[in-house]
FIFI-106723 format. One line per field, with one value per atom (N, C-alpha, C): atom name; residue number from 1; x, y, z. Coordinates in nm, 2 decimals. Layout:
<rs>
at <- [CA ...]
i <- [NUM ...]
c1 <- [X ...]
c2 <- [Y ...]
c3 <- [Z ...]
</rs>
This chain:
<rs>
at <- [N CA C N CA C N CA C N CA C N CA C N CA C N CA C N CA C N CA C N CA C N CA C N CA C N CA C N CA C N CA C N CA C N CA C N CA C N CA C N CA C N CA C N CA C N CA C N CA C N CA C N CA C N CA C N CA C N CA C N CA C N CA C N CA C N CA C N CA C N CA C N CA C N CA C N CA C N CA C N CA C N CA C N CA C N CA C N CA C N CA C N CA C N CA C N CA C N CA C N CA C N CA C N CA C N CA C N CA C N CA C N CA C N CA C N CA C N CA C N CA C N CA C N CA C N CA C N CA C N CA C N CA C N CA C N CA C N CA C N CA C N CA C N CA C N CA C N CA C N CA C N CA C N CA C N CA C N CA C N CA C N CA C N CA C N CA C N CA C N CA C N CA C N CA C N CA C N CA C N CA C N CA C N CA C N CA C N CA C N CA C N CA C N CA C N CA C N CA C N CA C N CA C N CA C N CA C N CA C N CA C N CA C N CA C N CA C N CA C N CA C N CA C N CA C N CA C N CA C N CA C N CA C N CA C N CA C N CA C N CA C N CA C N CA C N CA C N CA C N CA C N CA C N CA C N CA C N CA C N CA C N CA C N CA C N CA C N CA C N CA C N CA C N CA C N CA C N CA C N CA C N CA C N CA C N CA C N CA C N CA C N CA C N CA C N CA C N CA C N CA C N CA C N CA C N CA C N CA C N CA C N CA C N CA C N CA C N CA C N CA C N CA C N CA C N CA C N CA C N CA C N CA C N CA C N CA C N CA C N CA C N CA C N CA C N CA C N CA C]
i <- [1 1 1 2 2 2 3 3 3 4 4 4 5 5 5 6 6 6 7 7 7 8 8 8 9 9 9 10 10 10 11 11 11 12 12 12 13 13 13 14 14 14 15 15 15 16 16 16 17 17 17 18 18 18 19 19 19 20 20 20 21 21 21 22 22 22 23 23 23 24 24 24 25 25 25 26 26 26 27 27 27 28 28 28 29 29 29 30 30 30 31 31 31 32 32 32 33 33 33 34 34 34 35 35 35 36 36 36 37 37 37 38 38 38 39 39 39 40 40 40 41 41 41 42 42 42 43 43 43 44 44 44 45 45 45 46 46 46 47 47 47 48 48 48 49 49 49 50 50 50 51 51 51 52 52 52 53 53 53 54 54 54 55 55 55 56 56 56 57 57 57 58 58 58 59 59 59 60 60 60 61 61 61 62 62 62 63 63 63 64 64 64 65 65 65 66 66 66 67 67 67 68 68 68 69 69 69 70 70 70 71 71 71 72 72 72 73 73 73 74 74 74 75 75 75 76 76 76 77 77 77 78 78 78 79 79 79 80 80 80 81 81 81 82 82 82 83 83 83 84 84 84 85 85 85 86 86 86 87 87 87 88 88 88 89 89 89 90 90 90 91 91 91 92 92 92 93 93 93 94 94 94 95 95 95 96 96 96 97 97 97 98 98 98 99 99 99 100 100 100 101 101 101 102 102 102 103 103 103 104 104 104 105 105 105 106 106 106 107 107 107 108 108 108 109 109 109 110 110 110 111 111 111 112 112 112 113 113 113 114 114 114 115 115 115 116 116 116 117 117 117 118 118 118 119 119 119 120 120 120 121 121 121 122 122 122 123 123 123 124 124 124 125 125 125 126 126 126 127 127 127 128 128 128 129 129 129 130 130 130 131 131 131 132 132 132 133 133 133 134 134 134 135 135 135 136 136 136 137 137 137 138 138 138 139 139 139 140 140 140 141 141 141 142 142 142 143 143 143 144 144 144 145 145 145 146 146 146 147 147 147 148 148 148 149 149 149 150 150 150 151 151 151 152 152 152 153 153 153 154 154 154 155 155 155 156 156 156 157 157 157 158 158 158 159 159 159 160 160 160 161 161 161 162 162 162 163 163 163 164 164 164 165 165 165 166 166 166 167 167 167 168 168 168 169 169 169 170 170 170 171 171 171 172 172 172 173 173 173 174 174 174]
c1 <- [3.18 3.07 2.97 3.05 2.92 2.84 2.87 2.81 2.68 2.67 2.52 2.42 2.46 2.37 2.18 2.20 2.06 2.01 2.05 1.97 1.97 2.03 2.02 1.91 1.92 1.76 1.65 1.67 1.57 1.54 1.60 1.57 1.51 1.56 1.53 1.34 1.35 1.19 1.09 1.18 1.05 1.04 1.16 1.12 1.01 1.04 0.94 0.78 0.77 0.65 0.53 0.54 0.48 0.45 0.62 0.59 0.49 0.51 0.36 0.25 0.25 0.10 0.05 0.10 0.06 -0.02 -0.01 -0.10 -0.25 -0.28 -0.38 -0.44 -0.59 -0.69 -0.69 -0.71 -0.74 -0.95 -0.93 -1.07 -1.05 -1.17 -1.19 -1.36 -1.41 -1.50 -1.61 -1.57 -1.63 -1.63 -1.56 -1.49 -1.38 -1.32 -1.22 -1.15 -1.03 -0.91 -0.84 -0.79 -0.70 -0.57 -0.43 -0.33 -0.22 -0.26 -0.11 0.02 0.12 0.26 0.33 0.36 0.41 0.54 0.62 0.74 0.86 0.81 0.94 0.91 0.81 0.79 0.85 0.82 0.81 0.94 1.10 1.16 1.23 1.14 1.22 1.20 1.08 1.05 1.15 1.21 1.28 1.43 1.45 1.62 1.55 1.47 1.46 1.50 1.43 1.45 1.55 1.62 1.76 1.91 1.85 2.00 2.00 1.97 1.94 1.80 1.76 1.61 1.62 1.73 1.76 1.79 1.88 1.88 1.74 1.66 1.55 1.47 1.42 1.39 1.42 1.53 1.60 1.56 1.58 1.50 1.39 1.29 1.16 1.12 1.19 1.15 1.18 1.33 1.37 1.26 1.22 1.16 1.00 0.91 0.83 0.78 0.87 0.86 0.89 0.94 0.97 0.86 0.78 0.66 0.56 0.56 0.44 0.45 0.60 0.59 0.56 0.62 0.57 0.43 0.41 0.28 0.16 0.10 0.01 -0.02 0.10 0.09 -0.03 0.02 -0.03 0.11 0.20 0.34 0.29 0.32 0.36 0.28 0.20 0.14 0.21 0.29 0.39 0.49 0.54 0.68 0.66 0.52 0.54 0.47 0.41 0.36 0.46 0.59 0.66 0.76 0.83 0.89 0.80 0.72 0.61 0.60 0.61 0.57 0.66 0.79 0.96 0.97 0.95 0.93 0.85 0.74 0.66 0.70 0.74 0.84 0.97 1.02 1.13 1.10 0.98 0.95 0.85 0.81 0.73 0.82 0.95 1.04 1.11 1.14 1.21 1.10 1.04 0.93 0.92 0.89 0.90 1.04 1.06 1.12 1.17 1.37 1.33 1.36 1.28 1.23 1.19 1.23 1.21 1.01 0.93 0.82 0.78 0.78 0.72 0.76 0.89 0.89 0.78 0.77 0.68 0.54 0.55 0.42 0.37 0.49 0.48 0.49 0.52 0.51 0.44 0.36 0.21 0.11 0.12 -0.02 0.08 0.20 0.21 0.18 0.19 0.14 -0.04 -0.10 -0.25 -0.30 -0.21 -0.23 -0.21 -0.11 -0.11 -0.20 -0.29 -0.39 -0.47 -0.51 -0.63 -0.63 -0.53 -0.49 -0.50 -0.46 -0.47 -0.61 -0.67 -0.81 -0.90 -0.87 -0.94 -0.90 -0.76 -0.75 -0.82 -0.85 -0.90 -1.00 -1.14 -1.22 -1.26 -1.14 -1.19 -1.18 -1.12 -1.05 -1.12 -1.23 -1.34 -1.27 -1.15 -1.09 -1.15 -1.18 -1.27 -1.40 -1.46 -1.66 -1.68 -1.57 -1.63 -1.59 -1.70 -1.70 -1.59 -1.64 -1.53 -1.52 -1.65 -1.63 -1.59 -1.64 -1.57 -1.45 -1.35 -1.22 -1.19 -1.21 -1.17 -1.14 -1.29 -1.28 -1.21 -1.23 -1.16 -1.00 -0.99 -0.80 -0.73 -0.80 -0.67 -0.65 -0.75 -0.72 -0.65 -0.66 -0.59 -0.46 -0.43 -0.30 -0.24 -0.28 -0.24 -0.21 -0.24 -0.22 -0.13 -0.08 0.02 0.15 0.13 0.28 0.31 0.21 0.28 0.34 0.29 0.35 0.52 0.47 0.64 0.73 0.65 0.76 0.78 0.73 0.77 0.86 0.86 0.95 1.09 1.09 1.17 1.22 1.18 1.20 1.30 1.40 1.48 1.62 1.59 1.72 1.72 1.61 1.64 1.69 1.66 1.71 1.85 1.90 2.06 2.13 2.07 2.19 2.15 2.08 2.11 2.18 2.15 2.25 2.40 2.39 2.56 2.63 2.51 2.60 2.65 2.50 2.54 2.62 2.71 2.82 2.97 2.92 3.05 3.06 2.98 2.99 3.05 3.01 3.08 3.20 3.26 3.40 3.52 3.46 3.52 3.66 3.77 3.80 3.75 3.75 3.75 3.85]
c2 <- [0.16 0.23 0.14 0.05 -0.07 -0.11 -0.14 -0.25 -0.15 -0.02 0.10 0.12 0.02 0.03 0.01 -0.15 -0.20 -0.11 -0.01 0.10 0.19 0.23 0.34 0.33 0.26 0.22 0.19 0.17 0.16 0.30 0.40 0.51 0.60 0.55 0.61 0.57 0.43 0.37 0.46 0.49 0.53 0.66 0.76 0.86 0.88 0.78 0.81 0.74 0.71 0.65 0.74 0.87 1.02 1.04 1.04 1.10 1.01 0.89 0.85 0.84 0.88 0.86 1.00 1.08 1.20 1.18 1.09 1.05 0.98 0.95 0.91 1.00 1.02 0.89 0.94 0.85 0.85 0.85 0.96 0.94 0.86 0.70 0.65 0.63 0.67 0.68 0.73 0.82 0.91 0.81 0.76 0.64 0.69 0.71 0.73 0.60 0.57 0.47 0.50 0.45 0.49 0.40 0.44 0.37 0.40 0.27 0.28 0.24 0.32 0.24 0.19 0.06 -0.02 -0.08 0.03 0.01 -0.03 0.00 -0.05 -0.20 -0.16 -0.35 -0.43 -0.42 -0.51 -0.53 -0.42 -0.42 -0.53 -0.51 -0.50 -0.69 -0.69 -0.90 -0.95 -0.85 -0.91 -0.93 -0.90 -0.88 -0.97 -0.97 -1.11 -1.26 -1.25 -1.31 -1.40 -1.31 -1.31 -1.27 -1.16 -1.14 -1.20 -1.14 -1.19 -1.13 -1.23 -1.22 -1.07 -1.09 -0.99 -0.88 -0.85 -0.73 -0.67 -0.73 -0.72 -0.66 -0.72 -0.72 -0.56 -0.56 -0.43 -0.27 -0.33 -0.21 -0.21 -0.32 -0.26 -0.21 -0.28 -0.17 -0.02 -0.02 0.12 0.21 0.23 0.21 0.23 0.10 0.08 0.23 0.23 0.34 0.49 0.49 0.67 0.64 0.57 0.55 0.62 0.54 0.56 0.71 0.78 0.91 1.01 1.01 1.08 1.08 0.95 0.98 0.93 0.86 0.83 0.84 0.90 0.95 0.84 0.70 0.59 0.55 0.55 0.49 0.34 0.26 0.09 0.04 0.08 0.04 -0.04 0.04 0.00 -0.09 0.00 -0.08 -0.21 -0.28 -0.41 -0.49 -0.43 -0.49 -0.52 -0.44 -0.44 -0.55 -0.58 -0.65 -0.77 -0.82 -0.97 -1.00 -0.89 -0.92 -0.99 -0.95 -0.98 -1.12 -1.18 -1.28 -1.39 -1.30 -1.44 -1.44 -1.40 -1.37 -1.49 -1.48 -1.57 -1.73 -1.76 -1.86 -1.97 -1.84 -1.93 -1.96 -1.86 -1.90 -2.03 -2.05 -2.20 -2.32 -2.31 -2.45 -2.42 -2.29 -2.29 -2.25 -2.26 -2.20 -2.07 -2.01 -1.87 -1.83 -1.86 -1.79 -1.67 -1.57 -1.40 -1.44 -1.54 -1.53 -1.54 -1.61 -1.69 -1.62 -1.51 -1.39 -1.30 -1.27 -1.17 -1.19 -1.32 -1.32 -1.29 -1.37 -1.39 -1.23 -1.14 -1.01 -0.98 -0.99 -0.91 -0.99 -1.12 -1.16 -1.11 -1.07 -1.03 -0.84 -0.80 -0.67 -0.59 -0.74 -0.73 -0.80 -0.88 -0.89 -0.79 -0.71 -0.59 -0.45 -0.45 -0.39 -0.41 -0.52 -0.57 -0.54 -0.63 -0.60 -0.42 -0.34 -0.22 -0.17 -0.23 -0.16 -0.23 -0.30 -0.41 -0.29 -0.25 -0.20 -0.05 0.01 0.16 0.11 0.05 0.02 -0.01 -0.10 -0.12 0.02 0.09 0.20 0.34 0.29 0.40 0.51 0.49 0.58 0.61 0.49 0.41 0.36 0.40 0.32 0.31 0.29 0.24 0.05 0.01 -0.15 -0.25 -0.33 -0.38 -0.43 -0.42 -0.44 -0.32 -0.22 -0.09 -0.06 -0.13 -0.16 -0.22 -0.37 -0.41 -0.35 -0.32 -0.26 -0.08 -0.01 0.09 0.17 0.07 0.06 -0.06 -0.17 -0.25 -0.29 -0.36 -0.39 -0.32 -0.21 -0.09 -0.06 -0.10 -0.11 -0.19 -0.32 -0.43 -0.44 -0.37 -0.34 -0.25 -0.13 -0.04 -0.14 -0.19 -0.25 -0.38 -0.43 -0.56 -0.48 -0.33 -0.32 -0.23 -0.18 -0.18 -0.32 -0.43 -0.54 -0.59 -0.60 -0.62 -0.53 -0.42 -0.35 -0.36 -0.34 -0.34 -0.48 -0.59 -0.69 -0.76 -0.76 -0.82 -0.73 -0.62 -0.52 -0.53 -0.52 -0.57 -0.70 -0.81 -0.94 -0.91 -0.90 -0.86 -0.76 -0.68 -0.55 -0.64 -0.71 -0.79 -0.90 -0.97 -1.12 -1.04 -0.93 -0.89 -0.86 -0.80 -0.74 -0.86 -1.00 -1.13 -1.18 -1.16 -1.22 -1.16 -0.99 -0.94 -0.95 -0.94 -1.01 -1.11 -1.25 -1.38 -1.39 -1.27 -1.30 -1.26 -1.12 -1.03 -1.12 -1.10 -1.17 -1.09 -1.21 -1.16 -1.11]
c3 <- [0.13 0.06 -0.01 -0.06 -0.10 -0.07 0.13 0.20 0.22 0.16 0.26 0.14 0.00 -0.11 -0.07 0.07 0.08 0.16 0.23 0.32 0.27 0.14 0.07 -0.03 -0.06 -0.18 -0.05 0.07 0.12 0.18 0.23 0.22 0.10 -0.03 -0.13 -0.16 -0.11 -0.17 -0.05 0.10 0.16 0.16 0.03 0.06 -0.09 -0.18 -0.30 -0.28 -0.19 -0.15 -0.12 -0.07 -0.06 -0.23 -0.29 -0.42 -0.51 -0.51 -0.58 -0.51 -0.40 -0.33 -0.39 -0.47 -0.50 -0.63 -0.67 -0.81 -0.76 -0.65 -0.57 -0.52 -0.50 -0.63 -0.69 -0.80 -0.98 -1.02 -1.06 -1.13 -1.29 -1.24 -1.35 -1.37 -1.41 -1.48 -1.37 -1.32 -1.17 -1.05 -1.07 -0.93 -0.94 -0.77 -0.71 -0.70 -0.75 -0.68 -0.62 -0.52 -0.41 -0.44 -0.48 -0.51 -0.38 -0.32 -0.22 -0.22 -0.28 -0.26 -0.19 -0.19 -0.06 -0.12 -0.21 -0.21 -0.12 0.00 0.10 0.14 0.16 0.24 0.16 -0.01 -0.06 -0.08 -0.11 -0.08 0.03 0.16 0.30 0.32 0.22 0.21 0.08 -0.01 -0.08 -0.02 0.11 0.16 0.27 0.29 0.45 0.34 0.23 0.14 0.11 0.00 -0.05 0.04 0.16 0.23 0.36 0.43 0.57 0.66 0.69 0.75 0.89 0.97 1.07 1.02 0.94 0.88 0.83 0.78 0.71 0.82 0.95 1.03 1.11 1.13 1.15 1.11 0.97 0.87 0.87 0.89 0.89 1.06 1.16 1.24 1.26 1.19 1.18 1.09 0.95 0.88 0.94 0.95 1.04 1.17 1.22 1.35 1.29 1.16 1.05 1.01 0.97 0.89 0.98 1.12 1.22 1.29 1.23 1.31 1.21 1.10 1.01 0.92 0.89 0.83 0.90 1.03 1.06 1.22 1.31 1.43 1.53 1.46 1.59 1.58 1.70 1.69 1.73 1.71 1.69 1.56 1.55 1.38 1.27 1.20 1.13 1.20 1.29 1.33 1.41 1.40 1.46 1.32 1.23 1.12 1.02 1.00 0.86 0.94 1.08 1.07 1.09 1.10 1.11 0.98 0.91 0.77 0.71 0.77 0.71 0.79 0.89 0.95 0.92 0.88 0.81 0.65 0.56 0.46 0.46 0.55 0.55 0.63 0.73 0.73 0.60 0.50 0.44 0.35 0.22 0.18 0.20 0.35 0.38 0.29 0.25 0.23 0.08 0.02 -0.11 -0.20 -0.34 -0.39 -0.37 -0.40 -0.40 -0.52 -0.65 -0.72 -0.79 -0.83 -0.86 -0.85 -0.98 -0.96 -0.84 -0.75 -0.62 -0.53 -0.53 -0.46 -0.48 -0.60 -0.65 -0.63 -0.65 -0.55 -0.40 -0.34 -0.17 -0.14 -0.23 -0.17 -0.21 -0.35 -0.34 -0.24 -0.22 -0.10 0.03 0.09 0.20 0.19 0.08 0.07 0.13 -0.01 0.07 0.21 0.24 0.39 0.49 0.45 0.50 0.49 0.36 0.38 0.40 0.40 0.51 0.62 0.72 0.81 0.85 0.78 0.84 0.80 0.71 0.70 0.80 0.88 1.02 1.11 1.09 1.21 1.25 1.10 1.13 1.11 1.07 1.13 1.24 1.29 1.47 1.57 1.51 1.61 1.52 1.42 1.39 1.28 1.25 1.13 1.00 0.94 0.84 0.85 0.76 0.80 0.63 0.57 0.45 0.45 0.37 0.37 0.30 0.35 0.28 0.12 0.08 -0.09 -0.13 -0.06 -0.15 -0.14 -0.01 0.06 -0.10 -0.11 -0.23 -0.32 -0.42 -0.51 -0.54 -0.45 -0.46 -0.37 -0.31 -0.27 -0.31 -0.24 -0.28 -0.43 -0.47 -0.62 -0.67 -0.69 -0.76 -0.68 -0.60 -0.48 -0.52 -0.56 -0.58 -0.73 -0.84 -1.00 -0.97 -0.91 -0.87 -0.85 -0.72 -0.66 -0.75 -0.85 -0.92 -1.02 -1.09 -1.20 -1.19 -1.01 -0.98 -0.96 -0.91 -0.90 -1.00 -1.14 -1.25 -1.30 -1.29 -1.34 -1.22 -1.13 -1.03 -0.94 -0.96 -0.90 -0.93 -1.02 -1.09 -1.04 -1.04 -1.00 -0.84 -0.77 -0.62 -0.60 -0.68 -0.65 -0.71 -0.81 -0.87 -0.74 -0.67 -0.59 -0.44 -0.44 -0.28 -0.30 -0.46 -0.43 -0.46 -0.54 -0.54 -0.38 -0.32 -0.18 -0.11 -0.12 -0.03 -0.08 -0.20 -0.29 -0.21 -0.21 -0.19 -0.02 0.06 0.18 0.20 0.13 0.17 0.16 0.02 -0.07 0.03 0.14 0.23 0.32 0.33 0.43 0.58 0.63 0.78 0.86]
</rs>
């Protein structure tokens, strides 16, 4: 029952990721912000991380491909972006510290790489025709103050329930 904690919090992040997109947009001062929660990924970079990069990989394409069927109806989208993301995640780790900060970082710049990247992509494919300063200023930044003030709050308890599982893993006899 222990070993289904890291797919169970990851089901749980992709099913609350609807429920805060429901607070989106925010009228601030007759400007719209657009807040995107990218709870799972950041999740899914903190287990390529700390547990194992394949596993990680695994889930984001599982993950990745419920993403692309349920909410955006272009199938491969997601499911080849969330596991690249977990791949380049775990090769840039090898060279730096793994650090809770330097995580928290490497997942907020792999977070906005990923909305960039997807706002390239519905602009190329005509989805989108707003610019890109207004891309900045009215999604991501405000994307990007969203998911840091979940990984502060939340970052520490992901790092604690994956190093416990890769604890109680190794302890297992074979």
């Amino acid at each position: 029952m222990k070993r289904m904690i890291i797919p169970a919090i990851a089901v749980v992040l992709f099913y609350l990721e609807p429920v805060f997109g429901l607070f989106s947009p925010l009228d601030i001062s007759g400007e719209y912000r657009f807040l995107i929660p990218r709870f799972l990924i950041m999740y899914l970079i903190f287990i390529s991380i700390y547990y194992s990069r394949n596993r990680a990989m695994l889930y984001a394409l599982l993950f990745g491909l419920l993403y692309d069927v349920f909410f955006i109806d272009i199938i491969g989208l997601y499911s080849f972006l969330y596991p690249l993301i977990c791949l380049i995640a775990s090769f840039i780790v090898k060279f730096i510290h793994q650090h809770l900060i330097v995580t928290t970082t490497l997942s907020l710049v792999l977070v906005a790489g990923l909305e960039f990247v997807l706002y390239q992509f519905f602009s190329l494919i005509g989805l989108t025709d707003i610019s890109l300063a207004v891309f900045v200023r009215e999604r991501l930044i405000p994307t990007m103050i969203a998911n840091s003030i979940f990984l502060v709050v939340l970052g520490w308890a992901f790092k604690y329930v994956i190093n416990a599982r890769l604890l109680q893993r190794l302890n297992q006899p074979n």
